[in-house]
C-alpha positions, 0 to 999 in steps of 0.5 A: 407506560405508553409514552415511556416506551413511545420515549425508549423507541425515540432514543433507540431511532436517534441512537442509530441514526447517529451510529450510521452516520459515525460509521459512514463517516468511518467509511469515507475516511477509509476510502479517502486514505485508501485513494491517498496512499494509491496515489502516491505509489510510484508510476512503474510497472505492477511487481508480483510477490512471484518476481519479488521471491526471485529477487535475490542480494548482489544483483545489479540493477541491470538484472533486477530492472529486468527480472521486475520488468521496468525501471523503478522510480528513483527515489534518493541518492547519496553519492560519497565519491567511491560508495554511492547509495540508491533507493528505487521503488516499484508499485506492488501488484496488491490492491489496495496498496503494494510499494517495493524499495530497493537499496543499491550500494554501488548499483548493487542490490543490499537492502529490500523493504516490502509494503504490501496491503491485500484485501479481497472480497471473496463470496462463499456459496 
C-alpha cells in the first residue's frame, strides 16, 4: 500500500511539473507576441479613444493631423487621377496595443478602423 501512494505522488509531481512548464511556455509565447505586435504599431504619436470620439467624416486631413497631434504614418496610396486614395495610421495610447486607420478619398476623411487591446492590472483592497 505504501509504495502505491509513494507512486500516486510521483505522478502527481511529474504531473505538475509538466504542467508548469506548458504554462511558462504559454507565458512567453504571450509576452513574445505582445512585443511583436508592439513593435510594429507605427512610430507617431499616442492617440487617445478621447481625440478619437472628436473625429468626425469630411474632415480633411489638415484638421484631423491637427485634432490627433501629429502626422500619421502613410501607409498606402492609390492614385486614379482625379480620386486618390490614402490610409494613414497612428499608435493607439492602449497598452498593450492601440492601432488607428484612417481612409482619405481626395485628402477627405471616409472610413475609420479602430484596434485597440487594453489591459490593466488593477488591486483591489
Amino acid at each position: 500500500m505504501q509504495r502505491r501512494s509513494n507512486n500516486a505522488i510521483g505522478v502527481c509531481v511529474a504531473f505538475l511539473k509538466v504542467l508548469s512548464v506548458l504554462l511558462l511556455v504559454v507565458v512567453a509565447a504571450v509576452a513574445a507576441t505582445i512585443a511583436v505586435a508592439r513593435a510594429l504599431l507605427p512610430n507617431t504619436c499616442a492617440v487617445s479613444e478621447a481625440q478619437l470620439d472628436e473625429l468626425s467624416m469630411q474632415m480633411n486631413y489638415d484638421a484631423v493631423r491637427k485634432l490627433l497631434g501629429c502626422d500619421g504614418m502613410l501607409v498606402s496610396k492609390e492614385d486614379y487621377g482625379q480620386i486618390i486614395i490614402e490610409h494613414f495610421a497612428w499608435r493607439g495610447a492602449a497598452w498593450p496595443y492601440g492601432r488607428l486607420r484612417l481612409e482619405f478619398i481626395n485628402n477627405t476623411l471616409q472610413g475609420t478602423q479602430k484596434l485597440w487591446l487594453n489591459l490593466s492590472l488593477s488591486r483591489s483592497d
